[in-house]
Biopython code that builds the backbone (N, CA, C, O; Angstrom):
import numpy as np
from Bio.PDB.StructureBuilder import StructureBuilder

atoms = [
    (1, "UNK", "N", (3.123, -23.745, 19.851)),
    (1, "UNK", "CA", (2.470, -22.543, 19.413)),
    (1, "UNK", "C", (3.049, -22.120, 18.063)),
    (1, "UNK", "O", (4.261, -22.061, 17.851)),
    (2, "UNK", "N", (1.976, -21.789, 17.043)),
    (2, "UNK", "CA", (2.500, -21.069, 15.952)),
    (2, "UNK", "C", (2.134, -20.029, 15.514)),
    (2, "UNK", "O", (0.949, -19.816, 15.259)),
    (3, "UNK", "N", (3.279, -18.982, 15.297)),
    (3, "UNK", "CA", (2.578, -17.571, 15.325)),
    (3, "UNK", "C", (2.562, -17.478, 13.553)),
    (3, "UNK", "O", (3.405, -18.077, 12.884)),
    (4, "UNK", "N", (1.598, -16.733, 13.010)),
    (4, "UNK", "CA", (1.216, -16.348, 11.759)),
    (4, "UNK", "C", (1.095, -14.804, 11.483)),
    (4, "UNK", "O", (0.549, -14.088, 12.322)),
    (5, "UNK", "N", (1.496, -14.392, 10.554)),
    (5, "UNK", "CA", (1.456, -13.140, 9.926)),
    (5, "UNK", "C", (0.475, -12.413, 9.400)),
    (5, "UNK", "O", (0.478, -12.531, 8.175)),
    (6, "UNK", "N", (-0.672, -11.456, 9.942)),
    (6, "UNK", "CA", (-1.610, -12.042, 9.633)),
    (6, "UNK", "C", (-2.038, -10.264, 8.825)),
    (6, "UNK", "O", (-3.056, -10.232, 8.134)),
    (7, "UNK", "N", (-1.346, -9.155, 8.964)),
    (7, "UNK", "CA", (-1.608, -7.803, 8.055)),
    (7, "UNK", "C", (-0.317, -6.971, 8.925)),
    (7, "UNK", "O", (0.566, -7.152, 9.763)),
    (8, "UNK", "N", (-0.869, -6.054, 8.140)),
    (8, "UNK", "CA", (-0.010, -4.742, 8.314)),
    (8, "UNK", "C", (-1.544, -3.518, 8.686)),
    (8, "UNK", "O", (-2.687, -3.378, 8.250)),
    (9, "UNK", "N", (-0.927, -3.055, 9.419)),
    (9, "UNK", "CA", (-1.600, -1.441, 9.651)),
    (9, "UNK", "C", (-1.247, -0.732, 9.760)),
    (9, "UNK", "O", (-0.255, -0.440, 10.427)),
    (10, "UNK", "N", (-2.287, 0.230, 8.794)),
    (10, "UNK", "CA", (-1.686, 1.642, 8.523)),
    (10, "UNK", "C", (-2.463, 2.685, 8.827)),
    (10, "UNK", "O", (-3.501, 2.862, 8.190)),
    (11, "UNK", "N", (-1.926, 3.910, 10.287)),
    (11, "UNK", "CA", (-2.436, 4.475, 10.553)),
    (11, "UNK", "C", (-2.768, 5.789, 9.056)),
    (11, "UNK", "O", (-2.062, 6.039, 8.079)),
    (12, "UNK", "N", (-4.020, 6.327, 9.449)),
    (12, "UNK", "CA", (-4.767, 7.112, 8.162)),
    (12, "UNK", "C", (-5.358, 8.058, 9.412)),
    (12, "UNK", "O", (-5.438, 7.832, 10.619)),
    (13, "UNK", "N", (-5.794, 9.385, 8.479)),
    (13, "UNK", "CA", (-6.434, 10.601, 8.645)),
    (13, "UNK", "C", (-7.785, 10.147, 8.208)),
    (13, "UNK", "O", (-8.813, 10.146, 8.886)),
    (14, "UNK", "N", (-7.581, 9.645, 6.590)),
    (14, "UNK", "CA", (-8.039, 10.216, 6.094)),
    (14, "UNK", "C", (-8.721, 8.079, 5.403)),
    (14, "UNK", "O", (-8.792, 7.835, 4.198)),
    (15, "UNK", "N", (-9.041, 7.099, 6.378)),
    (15, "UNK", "CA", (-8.701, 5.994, 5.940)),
    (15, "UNK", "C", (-9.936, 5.372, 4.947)),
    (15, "UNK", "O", (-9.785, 4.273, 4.414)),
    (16, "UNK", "N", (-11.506, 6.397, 4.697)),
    (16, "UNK", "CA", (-12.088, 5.823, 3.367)),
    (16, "UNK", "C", (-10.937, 5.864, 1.997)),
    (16, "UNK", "O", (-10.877, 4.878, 1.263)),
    (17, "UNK", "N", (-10.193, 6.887, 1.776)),
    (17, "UNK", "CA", (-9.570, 7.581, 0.742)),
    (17, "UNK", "C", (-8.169, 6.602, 0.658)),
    (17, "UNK", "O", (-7.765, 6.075, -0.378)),
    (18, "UNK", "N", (-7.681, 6.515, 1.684)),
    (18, "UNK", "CA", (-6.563, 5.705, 1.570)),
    (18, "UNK", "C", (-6.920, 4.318, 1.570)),
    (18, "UNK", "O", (-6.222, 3.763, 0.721)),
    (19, "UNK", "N", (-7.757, 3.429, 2.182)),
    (19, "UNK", "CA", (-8.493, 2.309, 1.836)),
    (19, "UNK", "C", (-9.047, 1.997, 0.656)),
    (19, "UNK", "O", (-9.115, 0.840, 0.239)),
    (20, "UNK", "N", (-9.421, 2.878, 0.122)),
    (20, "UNK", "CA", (-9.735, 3.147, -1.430)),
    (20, "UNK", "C", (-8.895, 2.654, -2.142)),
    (20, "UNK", "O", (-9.012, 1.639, -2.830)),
    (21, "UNK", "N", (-7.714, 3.548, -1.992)),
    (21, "UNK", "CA", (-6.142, 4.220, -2.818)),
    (21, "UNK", "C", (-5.603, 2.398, -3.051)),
    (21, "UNK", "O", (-5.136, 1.914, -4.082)),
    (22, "UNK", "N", (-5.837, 1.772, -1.880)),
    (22, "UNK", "CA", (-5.256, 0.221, -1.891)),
    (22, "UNK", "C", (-5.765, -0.672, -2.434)),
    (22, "UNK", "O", (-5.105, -1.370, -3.204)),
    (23, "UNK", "N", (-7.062, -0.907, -2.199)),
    (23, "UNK", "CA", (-8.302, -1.623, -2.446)),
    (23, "UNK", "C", (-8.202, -1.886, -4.579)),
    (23, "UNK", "O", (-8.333, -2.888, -5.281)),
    (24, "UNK", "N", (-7.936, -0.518, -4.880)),
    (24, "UNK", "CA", (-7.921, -0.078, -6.051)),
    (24, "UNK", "C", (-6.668, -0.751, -7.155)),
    (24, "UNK", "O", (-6.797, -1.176, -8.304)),
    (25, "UNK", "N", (-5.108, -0.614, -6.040)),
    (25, "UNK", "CA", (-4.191, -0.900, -6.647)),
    (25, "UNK", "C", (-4.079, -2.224, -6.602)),
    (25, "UNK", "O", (-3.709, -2.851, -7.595)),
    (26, "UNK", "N", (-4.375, -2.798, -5.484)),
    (26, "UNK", "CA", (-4.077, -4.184, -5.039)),
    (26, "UNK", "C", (-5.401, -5.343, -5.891)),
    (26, "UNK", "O", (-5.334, -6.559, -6.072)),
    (27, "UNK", "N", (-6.060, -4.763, -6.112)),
    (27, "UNK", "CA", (-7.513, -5.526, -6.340)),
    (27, "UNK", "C", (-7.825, -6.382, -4.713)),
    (27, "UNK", "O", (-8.129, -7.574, -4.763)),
    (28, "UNK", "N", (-7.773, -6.024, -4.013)),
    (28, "UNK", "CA", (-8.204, -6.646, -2.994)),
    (28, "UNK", "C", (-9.508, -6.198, -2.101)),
    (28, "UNK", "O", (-9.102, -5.398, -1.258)),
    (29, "UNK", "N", (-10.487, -6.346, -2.008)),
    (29, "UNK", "CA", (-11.620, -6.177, -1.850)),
    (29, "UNK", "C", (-11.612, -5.841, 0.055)),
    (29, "UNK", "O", (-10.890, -6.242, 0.968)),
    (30, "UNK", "N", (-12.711, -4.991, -0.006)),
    (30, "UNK", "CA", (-13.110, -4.875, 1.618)),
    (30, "UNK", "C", (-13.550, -5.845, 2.164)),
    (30, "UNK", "O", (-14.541, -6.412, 1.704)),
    (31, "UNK", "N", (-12.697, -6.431, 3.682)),
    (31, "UNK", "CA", (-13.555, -7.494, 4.486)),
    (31, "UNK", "C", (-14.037, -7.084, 5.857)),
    (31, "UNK", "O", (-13.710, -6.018, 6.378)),
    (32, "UNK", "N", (-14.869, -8.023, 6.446)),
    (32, "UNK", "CA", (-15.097, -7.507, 8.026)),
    (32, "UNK", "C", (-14.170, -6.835, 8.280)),
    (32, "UNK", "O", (-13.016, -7.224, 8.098)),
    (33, "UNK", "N", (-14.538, -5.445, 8.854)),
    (33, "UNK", "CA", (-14.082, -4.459, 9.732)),
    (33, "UNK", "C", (-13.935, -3.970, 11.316)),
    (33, "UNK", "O", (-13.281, -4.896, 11.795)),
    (34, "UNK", "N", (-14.105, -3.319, 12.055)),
    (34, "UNK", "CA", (-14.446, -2.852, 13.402)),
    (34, "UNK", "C", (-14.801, -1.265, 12.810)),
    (34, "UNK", "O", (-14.151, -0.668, 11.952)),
    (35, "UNK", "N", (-15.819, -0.853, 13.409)),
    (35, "UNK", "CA", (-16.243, 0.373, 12.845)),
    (35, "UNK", "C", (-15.627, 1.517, 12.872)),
    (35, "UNK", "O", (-15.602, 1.948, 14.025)),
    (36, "UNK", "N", (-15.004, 2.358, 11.954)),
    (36, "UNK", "CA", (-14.470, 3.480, 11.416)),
    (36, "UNK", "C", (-12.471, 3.077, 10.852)),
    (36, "UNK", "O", (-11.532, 3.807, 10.534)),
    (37, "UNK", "N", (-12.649, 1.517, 10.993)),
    (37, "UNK", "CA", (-11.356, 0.670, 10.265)),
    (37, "UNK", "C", (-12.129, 0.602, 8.981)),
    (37, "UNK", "O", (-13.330, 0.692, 8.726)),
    (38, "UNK", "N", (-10.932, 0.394, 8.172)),
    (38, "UNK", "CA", (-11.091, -0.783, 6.755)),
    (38, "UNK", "C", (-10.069, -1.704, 6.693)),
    (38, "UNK", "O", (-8.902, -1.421, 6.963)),
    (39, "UNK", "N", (-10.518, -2.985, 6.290)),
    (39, "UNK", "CA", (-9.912, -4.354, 6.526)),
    (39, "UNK", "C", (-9.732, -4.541, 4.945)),
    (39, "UNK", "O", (-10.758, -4.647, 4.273)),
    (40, "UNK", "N", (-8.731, -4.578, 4.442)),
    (40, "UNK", "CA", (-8.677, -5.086, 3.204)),
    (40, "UNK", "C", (-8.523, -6.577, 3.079)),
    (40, "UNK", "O", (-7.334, -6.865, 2.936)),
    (41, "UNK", "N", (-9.252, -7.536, 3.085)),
    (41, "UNK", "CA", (-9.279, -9.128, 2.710)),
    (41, "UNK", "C", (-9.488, -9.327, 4.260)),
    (41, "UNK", "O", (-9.760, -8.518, 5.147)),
    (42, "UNK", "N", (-9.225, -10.934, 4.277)),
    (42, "UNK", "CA", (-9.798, -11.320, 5.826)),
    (42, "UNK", "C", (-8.824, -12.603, 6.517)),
    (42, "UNK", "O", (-8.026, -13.263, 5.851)),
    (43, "UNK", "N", (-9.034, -12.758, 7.732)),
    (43, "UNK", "CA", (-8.142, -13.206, 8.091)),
    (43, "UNK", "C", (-7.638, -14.631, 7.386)),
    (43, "UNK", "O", (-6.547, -15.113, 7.082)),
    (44, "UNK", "N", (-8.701, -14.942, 7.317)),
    (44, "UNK", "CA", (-8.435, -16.751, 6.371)),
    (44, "UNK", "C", (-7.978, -16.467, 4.761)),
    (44, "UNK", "O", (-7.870, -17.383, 3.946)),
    (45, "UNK", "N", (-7.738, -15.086, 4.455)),
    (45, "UNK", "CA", (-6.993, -15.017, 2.835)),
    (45, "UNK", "C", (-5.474, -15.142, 3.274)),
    (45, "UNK", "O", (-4.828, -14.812, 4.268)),
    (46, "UNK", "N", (-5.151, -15.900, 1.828)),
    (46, "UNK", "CA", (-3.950, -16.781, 1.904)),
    (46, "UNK", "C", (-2.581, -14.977, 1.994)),
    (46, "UNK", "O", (-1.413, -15.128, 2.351)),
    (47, "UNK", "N", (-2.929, -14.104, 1.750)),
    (47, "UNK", "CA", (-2.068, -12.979, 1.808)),
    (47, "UNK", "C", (-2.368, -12.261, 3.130)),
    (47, "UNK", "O", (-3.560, -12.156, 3.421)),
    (48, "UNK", "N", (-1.420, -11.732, 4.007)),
    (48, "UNK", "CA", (-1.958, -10.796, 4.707)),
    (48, "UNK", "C", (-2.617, -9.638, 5.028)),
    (48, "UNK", "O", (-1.841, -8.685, 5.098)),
    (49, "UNK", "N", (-3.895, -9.338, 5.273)),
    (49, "UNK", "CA", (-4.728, -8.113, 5.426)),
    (49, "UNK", "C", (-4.184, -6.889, 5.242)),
    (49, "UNK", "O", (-3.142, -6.535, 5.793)),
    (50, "UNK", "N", (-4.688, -6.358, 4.656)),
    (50, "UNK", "CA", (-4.076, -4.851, 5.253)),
    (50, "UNK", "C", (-5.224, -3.880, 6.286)),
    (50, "UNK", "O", (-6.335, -3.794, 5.764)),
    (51, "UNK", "N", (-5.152, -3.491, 7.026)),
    (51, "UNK", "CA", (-5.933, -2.657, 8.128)),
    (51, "UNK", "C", (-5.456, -0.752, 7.901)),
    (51, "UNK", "O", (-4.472, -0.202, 7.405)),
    (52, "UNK", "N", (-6.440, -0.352, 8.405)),
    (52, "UNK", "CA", (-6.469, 1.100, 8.003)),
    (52, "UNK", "C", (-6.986, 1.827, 9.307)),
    (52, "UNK", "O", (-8.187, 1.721, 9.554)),
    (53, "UNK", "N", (-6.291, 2.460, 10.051)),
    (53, "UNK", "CA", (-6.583, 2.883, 11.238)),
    (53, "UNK", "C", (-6.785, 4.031, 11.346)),
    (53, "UNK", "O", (-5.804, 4.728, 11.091)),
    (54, "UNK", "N", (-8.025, 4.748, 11.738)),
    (54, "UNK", "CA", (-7.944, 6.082, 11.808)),
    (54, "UNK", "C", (-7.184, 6.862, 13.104)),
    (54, "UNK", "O", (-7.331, 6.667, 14.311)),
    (55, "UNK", "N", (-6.034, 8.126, 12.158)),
    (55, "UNK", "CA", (-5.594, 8.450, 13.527)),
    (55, "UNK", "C", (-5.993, 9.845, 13.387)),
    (55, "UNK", "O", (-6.749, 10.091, 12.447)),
    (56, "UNK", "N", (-5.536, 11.052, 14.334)),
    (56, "UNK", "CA", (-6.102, 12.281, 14.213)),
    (56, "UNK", "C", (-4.702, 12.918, 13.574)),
    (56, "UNK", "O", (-4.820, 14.055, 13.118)),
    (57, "UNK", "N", (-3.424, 12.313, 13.499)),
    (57, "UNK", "CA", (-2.831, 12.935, 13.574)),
    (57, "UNK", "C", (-2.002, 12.427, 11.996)),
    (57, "UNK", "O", (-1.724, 11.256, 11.734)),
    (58, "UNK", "N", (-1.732, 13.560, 11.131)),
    (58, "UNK", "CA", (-0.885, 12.825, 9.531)),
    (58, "UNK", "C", (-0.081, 12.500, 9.842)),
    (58, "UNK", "O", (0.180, 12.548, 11.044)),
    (59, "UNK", "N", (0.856, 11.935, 8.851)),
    (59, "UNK", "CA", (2.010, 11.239, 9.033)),
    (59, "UNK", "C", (3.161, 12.335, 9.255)),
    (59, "UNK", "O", (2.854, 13.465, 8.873)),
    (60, "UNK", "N", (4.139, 12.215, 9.682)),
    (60, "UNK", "CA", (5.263, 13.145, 9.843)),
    (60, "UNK", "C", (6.782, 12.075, 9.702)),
    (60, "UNK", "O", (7.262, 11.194, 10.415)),
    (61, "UNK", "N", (7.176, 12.718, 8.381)),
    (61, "UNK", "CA", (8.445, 12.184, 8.156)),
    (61, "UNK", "C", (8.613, 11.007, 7.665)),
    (61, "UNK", "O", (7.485, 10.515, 7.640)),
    (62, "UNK", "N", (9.562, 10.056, 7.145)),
    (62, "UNK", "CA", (9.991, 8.557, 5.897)),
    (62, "UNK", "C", (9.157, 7.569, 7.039)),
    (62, "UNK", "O", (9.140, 7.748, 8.257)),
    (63, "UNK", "N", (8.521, 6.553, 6.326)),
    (63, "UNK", "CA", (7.821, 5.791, 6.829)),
    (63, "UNK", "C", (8.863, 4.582, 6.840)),
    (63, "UNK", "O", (9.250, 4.285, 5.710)),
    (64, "UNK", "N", (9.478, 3.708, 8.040)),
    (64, "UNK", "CA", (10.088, 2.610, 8.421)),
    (64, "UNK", "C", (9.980, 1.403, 7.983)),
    (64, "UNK", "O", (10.850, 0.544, 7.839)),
    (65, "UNK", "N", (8.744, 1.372, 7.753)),
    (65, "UNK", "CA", (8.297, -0.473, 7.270)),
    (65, "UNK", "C", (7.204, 0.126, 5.857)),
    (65, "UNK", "O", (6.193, 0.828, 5.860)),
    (66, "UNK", "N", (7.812, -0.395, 4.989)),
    (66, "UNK", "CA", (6.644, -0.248, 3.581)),
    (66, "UNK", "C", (6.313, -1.172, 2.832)),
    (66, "UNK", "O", (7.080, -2.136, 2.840)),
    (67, "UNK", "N", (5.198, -1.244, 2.002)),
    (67, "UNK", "CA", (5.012, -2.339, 0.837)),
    (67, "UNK", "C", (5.946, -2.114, -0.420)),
    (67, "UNK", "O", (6.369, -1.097, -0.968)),
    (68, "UNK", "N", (6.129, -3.715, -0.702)),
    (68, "UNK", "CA", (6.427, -3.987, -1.979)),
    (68, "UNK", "C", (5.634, -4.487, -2.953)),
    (68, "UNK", "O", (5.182, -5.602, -2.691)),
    (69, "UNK", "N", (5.177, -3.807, -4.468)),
    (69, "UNK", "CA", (3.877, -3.851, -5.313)),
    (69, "UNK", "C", (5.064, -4.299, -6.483)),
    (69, "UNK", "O", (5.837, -3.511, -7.030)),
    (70, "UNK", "N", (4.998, -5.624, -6.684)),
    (70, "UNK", "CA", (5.241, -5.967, -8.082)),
    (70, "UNK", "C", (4.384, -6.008, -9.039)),
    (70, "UNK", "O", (3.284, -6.553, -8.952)),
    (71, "UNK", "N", (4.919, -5.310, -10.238)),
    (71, "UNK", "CA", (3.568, -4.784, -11.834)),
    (71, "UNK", "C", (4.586, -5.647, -12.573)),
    (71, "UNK", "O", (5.649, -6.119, -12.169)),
    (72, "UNK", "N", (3.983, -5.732, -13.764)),
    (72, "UNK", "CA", (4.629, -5.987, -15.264)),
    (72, "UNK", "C", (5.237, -4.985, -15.915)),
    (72, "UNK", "O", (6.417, -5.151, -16.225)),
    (73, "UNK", "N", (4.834, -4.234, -16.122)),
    (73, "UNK", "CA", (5.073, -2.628, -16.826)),
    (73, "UNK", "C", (5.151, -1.579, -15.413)),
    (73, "UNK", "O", (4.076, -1.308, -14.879)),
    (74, "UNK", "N", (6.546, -0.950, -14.774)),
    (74, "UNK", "CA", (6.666, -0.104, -14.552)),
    (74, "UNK", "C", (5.751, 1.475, -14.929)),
    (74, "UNK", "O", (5.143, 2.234, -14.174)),
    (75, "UNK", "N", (5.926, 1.510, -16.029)),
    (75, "UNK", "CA", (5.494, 2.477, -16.510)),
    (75, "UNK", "C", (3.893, 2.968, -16.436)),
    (75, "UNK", "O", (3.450, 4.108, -16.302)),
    (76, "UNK", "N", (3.160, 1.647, -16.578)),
    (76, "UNK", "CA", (1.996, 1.548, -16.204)),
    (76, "UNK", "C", (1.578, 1.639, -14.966)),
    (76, "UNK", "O", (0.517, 2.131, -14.579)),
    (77, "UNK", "N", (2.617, 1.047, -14.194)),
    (77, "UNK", "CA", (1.902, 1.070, -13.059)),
    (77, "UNK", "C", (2.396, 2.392, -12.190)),
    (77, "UNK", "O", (2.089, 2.769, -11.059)),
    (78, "UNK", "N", (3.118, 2.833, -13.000)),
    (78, "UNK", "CA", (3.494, 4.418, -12.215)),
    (78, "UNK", "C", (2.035, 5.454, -12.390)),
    (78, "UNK", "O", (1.583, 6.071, -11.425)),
    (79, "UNK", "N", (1.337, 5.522, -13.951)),
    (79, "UNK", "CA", (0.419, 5.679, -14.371)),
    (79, "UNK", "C", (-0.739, 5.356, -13.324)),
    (79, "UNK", "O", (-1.673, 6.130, -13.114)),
    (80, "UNK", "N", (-0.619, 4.467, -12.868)),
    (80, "UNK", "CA", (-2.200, 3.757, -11.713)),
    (80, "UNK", "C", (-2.008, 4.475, -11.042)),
    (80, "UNK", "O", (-2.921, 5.299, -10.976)),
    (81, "UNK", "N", (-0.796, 4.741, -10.083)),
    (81, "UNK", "CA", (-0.539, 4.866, -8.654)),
    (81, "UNK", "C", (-1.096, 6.590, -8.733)),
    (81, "UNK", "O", (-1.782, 7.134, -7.868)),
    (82, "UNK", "N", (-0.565, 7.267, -10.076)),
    (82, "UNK", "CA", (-1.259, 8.995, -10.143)),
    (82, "UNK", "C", (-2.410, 8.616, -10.470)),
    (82, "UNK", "O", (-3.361, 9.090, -9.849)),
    (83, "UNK", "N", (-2.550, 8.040, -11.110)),
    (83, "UNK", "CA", (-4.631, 8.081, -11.264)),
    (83, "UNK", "C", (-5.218, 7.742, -10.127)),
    (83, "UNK", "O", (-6.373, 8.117, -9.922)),
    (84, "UNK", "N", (-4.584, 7.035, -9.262)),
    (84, "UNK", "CA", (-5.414, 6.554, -8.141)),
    (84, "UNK", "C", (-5.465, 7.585, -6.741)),
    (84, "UNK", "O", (-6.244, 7.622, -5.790)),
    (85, "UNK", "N", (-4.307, 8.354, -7.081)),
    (85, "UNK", "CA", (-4.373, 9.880, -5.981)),
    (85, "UNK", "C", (-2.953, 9.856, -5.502)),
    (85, "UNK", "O", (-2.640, 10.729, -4.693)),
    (86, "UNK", "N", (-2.003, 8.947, -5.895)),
    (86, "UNK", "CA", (-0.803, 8.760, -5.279)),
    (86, "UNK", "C", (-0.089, 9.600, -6.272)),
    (86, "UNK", "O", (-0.629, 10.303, -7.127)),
    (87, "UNK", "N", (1.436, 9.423, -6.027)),
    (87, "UNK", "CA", (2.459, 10.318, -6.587)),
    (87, "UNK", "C", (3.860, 9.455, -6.572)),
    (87, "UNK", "O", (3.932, 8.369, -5.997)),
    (88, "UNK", "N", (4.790, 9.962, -7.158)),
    (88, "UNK", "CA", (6.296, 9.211, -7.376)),
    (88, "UNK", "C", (7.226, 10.498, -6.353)),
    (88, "UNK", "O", (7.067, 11.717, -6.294)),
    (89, "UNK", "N", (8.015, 9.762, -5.783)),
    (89, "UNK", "CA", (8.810, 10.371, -5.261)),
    (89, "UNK", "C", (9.973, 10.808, -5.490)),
    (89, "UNK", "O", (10.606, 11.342, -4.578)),
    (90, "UNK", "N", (10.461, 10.685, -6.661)),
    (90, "UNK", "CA", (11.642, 11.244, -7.761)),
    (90, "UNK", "C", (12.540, 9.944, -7.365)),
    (90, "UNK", "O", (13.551, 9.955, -8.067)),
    (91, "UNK", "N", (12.521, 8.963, -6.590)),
    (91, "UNK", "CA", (13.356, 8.057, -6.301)),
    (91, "UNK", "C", (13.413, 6.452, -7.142)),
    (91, "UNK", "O", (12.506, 5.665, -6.871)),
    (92, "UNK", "N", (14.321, 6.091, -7.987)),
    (92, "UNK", "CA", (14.478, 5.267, -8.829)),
    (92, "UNK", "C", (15.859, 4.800, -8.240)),
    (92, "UNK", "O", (16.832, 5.354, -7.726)),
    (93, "UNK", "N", (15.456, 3.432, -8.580)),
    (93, "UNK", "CA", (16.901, 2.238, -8.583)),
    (93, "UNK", "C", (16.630, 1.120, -9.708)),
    (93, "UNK", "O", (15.616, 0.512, -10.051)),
    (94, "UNK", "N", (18.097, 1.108, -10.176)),
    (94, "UNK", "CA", (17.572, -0.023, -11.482)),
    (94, "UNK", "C", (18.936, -1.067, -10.507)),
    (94, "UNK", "O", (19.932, -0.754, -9.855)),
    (95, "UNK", "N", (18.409, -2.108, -10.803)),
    (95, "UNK", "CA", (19.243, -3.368, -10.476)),
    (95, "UNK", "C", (19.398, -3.997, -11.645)),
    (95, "UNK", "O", (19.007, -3.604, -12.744)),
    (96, "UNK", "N", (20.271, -5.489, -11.259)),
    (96, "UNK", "CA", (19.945, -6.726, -12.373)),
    (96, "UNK", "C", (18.730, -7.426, -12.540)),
    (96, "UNK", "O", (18.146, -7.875, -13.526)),
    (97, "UNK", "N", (18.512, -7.409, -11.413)),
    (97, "UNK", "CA", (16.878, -8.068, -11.173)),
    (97, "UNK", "C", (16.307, -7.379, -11.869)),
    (97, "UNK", "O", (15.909, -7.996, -12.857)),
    (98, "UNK", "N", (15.926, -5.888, -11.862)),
    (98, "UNK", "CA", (14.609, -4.929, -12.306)),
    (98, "UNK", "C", (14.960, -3.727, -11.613)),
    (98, "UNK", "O", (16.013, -3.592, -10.990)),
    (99, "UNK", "N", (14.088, -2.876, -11.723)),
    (99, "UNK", "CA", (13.828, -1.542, -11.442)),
    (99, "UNK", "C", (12.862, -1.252, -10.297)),
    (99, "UNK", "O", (11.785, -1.840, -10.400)),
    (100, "UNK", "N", (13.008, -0.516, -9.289)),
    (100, "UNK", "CA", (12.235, -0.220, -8.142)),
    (100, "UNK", "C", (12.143, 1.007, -7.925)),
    (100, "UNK", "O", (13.135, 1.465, -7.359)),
    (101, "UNK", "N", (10.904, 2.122, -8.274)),
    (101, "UNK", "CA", (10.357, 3.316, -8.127)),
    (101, "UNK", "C", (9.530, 3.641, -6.816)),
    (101, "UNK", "O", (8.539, 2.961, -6.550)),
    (102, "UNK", "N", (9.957, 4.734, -5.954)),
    (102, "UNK", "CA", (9.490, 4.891, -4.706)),
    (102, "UNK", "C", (8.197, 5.757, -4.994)),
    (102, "UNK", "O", (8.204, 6.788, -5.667)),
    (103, "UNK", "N", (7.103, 5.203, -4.398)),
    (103, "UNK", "CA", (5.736, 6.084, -4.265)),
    (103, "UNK", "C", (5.246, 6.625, -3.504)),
    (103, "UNK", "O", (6.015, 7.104, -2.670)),
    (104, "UNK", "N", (3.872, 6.871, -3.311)),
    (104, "UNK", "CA", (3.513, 7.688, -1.802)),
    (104, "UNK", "C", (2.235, 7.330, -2.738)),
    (104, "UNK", "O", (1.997, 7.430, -3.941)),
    (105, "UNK", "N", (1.433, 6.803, -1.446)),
    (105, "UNK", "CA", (-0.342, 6.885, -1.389)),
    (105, "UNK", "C", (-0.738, 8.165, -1.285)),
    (105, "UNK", "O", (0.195, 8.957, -1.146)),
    (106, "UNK", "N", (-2.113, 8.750, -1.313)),
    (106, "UNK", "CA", (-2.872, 9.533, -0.702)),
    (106, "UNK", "C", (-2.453, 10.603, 0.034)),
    (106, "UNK", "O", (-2.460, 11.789, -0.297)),
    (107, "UNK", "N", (-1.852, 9.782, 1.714)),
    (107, "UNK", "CA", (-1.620, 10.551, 2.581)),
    (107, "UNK", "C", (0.142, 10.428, 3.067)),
    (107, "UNK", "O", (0.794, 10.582, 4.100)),
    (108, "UNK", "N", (0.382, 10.082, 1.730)),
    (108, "UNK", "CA", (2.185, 10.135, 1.394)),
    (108, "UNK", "C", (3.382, 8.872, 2.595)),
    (108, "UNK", "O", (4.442, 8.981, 3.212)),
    (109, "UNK", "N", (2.296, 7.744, 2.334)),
    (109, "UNK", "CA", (3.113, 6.825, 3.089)),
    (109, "UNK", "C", (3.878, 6.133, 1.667)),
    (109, "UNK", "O", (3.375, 5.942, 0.560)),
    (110, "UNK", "N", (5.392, 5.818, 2.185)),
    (110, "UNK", "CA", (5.830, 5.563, 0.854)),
    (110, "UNK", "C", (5.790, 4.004, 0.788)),
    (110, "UNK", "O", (5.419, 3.227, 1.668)),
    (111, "UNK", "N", (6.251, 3.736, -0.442)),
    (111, "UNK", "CA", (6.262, 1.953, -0.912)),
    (111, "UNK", "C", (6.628, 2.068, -1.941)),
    (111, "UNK", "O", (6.585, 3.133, -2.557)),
    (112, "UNK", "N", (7.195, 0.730, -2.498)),
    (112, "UNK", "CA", (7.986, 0.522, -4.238)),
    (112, "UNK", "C", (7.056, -0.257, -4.824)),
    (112, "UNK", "O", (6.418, -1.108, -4.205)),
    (113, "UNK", "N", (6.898, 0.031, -6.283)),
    (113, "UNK", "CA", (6.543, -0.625, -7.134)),
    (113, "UNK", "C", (8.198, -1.065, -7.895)),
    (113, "UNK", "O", (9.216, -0.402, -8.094)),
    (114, "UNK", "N", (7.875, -2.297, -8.125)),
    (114, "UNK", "CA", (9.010, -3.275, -8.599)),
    (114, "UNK", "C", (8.435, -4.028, -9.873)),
    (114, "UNK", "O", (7.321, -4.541, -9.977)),
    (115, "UNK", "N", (9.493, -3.974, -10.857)),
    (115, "UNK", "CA", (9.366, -4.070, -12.135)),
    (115, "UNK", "C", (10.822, -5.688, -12.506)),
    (115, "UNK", "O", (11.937, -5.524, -12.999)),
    (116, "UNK", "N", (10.189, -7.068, -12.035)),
    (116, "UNK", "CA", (11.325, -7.740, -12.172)),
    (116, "UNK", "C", (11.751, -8.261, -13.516)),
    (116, "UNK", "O", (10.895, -8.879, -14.150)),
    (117, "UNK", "N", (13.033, -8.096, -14.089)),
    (117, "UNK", "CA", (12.881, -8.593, -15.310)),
    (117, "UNK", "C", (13.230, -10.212, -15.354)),
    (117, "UNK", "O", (13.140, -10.835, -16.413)),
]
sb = StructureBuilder()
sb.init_structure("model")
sb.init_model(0)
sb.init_chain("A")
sb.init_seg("    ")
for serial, (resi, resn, name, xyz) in enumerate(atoms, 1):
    if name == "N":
        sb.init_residue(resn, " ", resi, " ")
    sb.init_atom(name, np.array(xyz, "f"), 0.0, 1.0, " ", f" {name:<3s}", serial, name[0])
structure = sb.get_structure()
């Protein structure tokens, strides 16, 4: 038996807007769904899905498991993440590798954009 990795899901309120918010940053397009989900890509794409689950209830408190979004330009892509409805969380780390800025989508689930030099 071989097990495969196949998305992440993320419970949403609010999951046209936050499906959006991803769809947008990631360039990754909507695939088959189950109705009132959004499936970002599909199971046979070589990256894992992302899924969007509607829940009734927002998020409460630091989110445990998050994405990592590598850009070219930091700066730019701090720029996307507010145009796209997201926000920075005042949290910065510079390494040797690069620089890693903490974000929040939409409905304030956080994740880094990573800047490797």
């Amino acid at each position: 038996m071989v097990n495969r990795w196949v998305g992440v899901t993320v419970d949403c309120v609010d999951v046209e807007r936050v499906a959006a918010f991803w769809s947008e940053l990631l360039g990754r397009p909507k695939g088959p769904s189950m109705p009132g989900w959004i499936y970002l890509g599909d199971l046979d794409d070589p990256q894992p899905r992302l899924v969007f689950q509607p829940v009734a209830e927002p998020k409460q408190g630091k989110v445990r498991l998050h994405l990592d979004v590598a850009v070219d330009d930091i700066g730019r892509g701090i720029a996307q993440v507010i145009a796209l409805g997201g926000r920075e969380t005042g949290e910065r780390h510079e390494y040797d590798e690069g620089v890693v800025v903490v974000m929040a989508d939409p409905e304030d689930h956080e994740f880094c954009l990573s800047q490797y030099y």
